[in-house]
C-alpha positions in Angstrom: -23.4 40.1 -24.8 -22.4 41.7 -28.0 -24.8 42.2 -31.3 -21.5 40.6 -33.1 -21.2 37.5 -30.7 -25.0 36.8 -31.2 -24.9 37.0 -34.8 -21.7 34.3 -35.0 -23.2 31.8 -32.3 -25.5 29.1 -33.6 -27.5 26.9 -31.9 -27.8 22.9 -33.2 -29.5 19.8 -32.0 -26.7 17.4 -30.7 -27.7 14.1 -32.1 -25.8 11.3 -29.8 -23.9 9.0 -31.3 -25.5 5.4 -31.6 -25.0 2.7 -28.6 -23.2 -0.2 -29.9 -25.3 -3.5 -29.1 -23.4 -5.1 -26.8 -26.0 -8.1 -26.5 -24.2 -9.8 -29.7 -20.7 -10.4 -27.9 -21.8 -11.5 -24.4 -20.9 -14.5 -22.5 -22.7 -16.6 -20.2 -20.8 -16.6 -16.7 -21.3 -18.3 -13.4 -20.2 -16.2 -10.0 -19.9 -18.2 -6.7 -22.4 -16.1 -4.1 -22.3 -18.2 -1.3 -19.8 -21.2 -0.4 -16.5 -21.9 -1.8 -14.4 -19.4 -3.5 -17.0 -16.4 -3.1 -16.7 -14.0 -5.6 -15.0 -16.5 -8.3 -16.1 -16.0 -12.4 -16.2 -19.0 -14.6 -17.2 -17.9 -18.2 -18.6 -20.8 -20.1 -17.3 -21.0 -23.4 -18.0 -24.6 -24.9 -21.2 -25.8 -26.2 -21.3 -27.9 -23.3 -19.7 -27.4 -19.6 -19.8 -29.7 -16.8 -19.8 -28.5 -13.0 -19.1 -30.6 -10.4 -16.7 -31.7 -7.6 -14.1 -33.2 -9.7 -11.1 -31.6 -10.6 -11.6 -33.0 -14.4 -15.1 -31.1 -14.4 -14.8 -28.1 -16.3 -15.7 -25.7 -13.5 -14.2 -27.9 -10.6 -16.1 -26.7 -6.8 -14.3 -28.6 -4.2 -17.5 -29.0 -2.3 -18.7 -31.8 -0.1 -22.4 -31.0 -0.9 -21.8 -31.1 -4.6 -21.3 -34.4 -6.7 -18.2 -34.8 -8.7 -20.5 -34.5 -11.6 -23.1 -32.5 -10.5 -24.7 -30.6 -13.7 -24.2 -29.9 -17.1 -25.0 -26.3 -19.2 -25.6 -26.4 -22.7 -24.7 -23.4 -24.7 -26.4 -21.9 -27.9 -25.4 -18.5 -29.4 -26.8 -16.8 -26.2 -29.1 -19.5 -24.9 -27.9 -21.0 -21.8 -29.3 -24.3 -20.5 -29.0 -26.6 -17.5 -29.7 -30.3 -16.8 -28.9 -32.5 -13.8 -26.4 -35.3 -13.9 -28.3 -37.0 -11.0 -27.0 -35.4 -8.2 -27.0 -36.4 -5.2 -28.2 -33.1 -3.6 -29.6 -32.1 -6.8 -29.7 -28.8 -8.8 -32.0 -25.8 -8.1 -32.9 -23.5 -10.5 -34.6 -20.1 -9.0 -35.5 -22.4 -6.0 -37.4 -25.0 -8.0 -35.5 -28.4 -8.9 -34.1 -29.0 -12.0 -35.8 -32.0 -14.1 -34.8 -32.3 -17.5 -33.5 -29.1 -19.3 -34.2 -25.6 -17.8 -33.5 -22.6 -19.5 -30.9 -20.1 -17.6 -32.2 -16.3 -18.1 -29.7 -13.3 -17.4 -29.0 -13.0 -12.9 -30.9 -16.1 -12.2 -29.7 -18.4 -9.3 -28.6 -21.6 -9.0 -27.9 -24.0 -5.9 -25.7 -26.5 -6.2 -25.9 -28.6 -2.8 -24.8 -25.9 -0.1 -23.2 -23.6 -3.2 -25.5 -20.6 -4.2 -24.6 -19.6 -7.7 -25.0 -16.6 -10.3 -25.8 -17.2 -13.9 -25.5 -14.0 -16.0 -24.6 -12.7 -19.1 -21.3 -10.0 -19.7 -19.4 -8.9 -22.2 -15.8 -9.0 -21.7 -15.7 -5.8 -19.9 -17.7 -6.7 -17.3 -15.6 -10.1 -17.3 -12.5 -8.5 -16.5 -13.9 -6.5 -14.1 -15.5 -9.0 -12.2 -12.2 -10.6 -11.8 -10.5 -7.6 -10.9 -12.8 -7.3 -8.2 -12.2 -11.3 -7.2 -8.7 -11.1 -7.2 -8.2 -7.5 -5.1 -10.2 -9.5 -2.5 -8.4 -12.5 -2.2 -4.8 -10.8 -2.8 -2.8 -9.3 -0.4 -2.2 -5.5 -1.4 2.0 -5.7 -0.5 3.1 -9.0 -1.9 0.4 -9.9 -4.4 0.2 -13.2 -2.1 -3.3 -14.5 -1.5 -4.6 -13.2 1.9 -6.0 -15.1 4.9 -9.7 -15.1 3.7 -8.9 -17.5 1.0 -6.1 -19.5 3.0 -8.9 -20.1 5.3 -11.5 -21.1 2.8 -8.9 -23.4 0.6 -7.6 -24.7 3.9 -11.6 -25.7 4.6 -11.6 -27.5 1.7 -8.3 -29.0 1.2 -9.0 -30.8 4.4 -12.0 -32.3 3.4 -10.4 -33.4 0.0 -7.6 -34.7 2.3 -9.6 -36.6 4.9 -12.0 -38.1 2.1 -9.0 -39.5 0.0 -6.6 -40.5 3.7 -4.3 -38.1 1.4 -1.4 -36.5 3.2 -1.7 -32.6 4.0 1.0 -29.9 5.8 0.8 -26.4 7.0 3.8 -24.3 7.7 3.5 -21.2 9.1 6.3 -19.0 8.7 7.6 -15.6 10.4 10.4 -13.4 9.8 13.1 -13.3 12.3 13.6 -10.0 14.0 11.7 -8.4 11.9 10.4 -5.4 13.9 14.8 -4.6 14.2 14.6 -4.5 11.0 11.8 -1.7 10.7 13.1 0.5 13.6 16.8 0.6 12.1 15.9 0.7 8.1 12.4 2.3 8.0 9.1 0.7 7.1 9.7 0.9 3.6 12.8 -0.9 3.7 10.3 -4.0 5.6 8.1 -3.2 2.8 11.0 -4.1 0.7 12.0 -7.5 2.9 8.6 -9.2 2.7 8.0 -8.8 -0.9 11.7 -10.2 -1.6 10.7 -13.0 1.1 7.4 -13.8 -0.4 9.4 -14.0 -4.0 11.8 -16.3 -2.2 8.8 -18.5 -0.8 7.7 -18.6 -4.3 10.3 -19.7 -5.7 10.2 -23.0 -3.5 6.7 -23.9 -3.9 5.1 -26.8 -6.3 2.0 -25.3 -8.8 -0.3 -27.6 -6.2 0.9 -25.5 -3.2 -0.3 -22.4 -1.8 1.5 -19.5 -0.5 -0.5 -16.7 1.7 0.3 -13.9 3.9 -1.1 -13.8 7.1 -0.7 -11.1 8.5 2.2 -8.7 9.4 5.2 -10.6 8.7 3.8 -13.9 9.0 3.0 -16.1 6.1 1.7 -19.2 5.7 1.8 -22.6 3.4 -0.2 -24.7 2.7 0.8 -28.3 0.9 -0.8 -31.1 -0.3 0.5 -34.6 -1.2 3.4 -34.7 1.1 4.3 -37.0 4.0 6.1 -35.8 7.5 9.3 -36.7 6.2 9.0 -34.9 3.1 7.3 -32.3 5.6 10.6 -31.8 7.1 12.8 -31.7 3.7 10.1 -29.2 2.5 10.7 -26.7 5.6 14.1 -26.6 5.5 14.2 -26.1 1.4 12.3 -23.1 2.3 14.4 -21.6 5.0 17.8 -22.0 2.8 16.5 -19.8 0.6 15.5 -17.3 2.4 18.5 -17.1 4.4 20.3 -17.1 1.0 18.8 -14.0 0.1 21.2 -11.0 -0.4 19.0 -8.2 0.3 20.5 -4.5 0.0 19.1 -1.2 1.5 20.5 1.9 1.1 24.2 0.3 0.2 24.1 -2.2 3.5 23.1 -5.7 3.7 20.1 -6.5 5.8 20.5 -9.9 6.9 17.3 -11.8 6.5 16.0 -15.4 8.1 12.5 -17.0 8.9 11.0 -19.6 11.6 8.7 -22.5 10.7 6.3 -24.4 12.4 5.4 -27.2 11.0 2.1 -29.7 11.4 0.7 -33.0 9.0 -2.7 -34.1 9.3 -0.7 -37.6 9.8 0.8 -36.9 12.5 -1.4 -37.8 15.3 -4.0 -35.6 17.0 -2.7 -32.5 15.7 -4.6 -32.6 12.5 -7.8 -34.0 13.7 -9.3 -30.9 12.1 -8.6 -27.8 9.8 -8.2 -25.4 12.4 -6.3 -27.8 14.8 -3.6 -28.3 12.0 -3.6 -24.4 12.0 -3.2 -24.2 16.0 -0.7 -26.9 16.1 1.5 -25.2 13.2 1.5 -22.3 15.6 3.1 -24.2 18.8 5.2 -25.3 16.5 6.5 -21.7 15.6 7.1 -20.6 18.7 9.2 -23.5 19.6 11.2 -22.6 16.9 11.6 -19.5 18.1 12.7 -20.6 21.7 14.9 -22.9 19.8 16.9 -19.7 18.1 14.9 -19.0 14.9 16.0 -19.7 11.7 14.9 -23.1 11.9 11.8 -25.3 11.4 9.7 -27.1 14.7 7.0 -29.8 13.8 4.6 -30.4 16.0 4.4 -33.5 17.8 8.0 -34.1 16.3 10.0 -36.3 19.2 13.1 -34.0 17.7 14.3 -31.1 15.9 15.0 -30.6 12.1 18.1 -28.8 11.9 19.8 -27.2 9.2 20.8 -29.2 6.1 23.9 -27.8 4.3 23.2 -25.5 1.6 24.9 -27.3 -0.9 22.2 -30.0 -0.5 19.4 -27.3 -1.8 17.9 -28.5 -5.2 17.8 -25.3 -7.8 15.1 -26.3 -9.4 12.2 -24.7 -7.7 9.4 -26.8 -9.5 11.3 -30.5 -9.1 8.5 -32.7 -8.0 10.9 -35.1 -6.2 11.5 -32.6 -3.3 8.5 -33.7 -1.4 9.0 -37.3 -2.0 9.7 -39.4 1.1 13.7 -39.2 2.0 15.9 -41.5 4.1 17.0 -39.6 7.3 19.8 -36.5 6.3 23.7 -37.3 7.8 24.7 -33.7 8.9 28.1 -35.2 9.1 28.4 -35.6 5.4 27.0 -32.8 4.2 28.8 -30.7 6.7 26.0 -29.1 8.6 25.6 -28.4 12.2 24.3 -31.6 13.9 21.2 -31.3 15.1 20.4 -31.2 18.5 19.7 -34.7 20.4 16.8 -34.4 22.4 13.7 -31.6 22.4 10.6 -31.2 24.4 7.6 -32.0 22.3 5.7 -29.7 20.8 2.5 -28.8 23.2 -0.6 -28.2 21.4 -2.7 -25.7 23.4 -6.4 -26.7 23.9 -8.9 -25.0 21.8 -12.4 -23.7 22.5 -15.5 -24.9 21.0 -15.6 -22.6 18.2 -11.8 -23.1 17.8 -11.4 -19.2 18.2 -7.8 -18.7 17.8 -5.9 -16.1 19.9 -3.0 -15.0 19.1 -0.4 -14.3 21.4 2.5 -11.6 21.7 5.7 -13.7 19.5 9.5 -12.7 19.9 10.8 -11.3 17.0 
């Protein structure tokens, strides 16, 4: 190294620059460890926040193990405090029982019932990415649909909501005609393409209350609440006009685009005598409306079929509450549809094993 170079180089003390105190803006949060929505982030805002079962609470947990007002957290500045609301399963706070207020310090637990919570402190950073890291896990990485884990888990407790309130509940599982035609003659991206468009469609035709998830392939599944068989029915076929609607374009040609439902109501006899029961019985269901010729909807146990209703007869208005709402028998004759067929085989329900392990078998297209 040169005389010159040494003489022009100088050597200083690199003072950092100060961390900012991040203690002033954070935010007392609960995180769902175990039971429930796993991985969910409530951040408590208000001076006080109730938790319970209720859906008025202000963190609502649709648990059976936890009272519909279970506890209540007090919030000042950054101290956090819980109390009891005389619980039936009462609340546990680093394993001992709550009694009175007890004071919540940063990554404690809490149990709730059967629900094993996180309290902690973060600042909005660590908010958002907390959430990120919920929602990549119950969001399918294609559509942006929720995935199977957390149909499965809202399906658990839907059910139980259902069953504890003799409420009415549906599933429909839906698959995409001939859809593996569609890859080997267009490509996998143009089937990319189809689902997302279908899943938009889907969309489209669901209430807030509903729940749309993929489940797998090009199978997706809904799941509704507050709607009887009839409306069941009415529901189905809303959803398959507007698939089969869709104009879909690849490459300058038209891919022509229609789905299969099966249908099954927790009121509809044994079918639904259980979550995963309603699931297996949606499934028959799907297949018989694929023996039937696809692009219709099957419910199981149904002594007919539902066939198409005209599409003149499909409301635009994809939020209308009245869809869903009990209807009188449709007259294919006035609206101009195809009459349905007169007489179907019931749906068979297969039999189930004790742990209700579903297999899945090979479905036509």
């Amino acid at each position: 190294m040169s005389k010159n170079l040494m003489d022009t180089t100088l050597i200083t003390e690199v003072v950092p620059e100060p961390t900012p105190n991040r203690s002033a803006d954070r935010q007392g949060t609960i995180t769902v460890l175990v039971g429930g929505d796993v991985g969910a982030v409530f951040a408590i805002f208000a001076e006080t926040t109730t938790i319970g079962r209720d859906a008025e609470a202000d963190i609502a947990l649709d648990n059976d193990s936890v009272s519909r007002a279970h506890a209540r957290i007090w919030r000042s500045n950054e101290i956090y405090e819980i109390e009891d609301l005389g619980s039936t399963n009462g609340t546990l706070v680093a394993g001992v029982r709550v009694q009175g207020r007890v004071r919540l310090s940063d990554g404690v637990r809490v149990q709730l019932g059967n629900l094993l919570l996180r309290f902690a402190l973060h600042d909005q950073i660590d908010q958002q990415a907390s959430r990120s890291i919920y929602e990549m896990s119950i969001r399918d990485g294609l559509t942006n649909l929720y995935n199977r884990r957390y149909f499965d888990e809202r399906l658990s407790s839907e059910y139980a909501f259902a069953a504890r309130h003799r409420t009415p509940l549906c599933v429909l599982m839906v698959d995409v005609d001939h859809f593996k035609q569609v890859n080997d003659r267009y490509g996998h991206h143009a089937g990319d393409m189809v689902l997302r468009r279908i899943a938009a469609a889907l969309l489209s035709g669901l209430r807030t209350e509903d729940l749309l998830a993929r489940y797998g392939g090009e199978e997706f599944v809904i799941l509704g609440r507050g709607i009887d068989v009839n409306g069941t029915r009415l529901f189905a076929e809303r959803v398959r006009a507007l698939v089969e609607r869709m104009h879909v374009v690849w490459e300058g040609g038209h891919i022509p685009v229609t789905i299969s439902i099966g249908m099954a109501h927790n009121h509809s006899g044994p079918t639904g005598s259980t979550p995963e029961m309603l699931v297996a019985a949606a499934d028959s269901a799907l297949y018989a409306a694929k023996r039937g010729g696809r692009n219709r909807a099957e419910l199981a146990d149904s002594p007919g079929r539902y066939s198409a209703v005209a599409e003149e007869s499909v409301d635009r208005n994809p939020r209308k509450r009245s869809w869903h709402q009990p209807t009188a028998p449709v007259d294919h004759t006035q609206l101009g549809a195809k009459a349905p067929i007169a007489k179907v085989p019931t749906v068979e329900i297969p039999k189930l094993d004790p742990k209700f392990a579903r297999k899945r078998r090979a479905k036509p297209g």
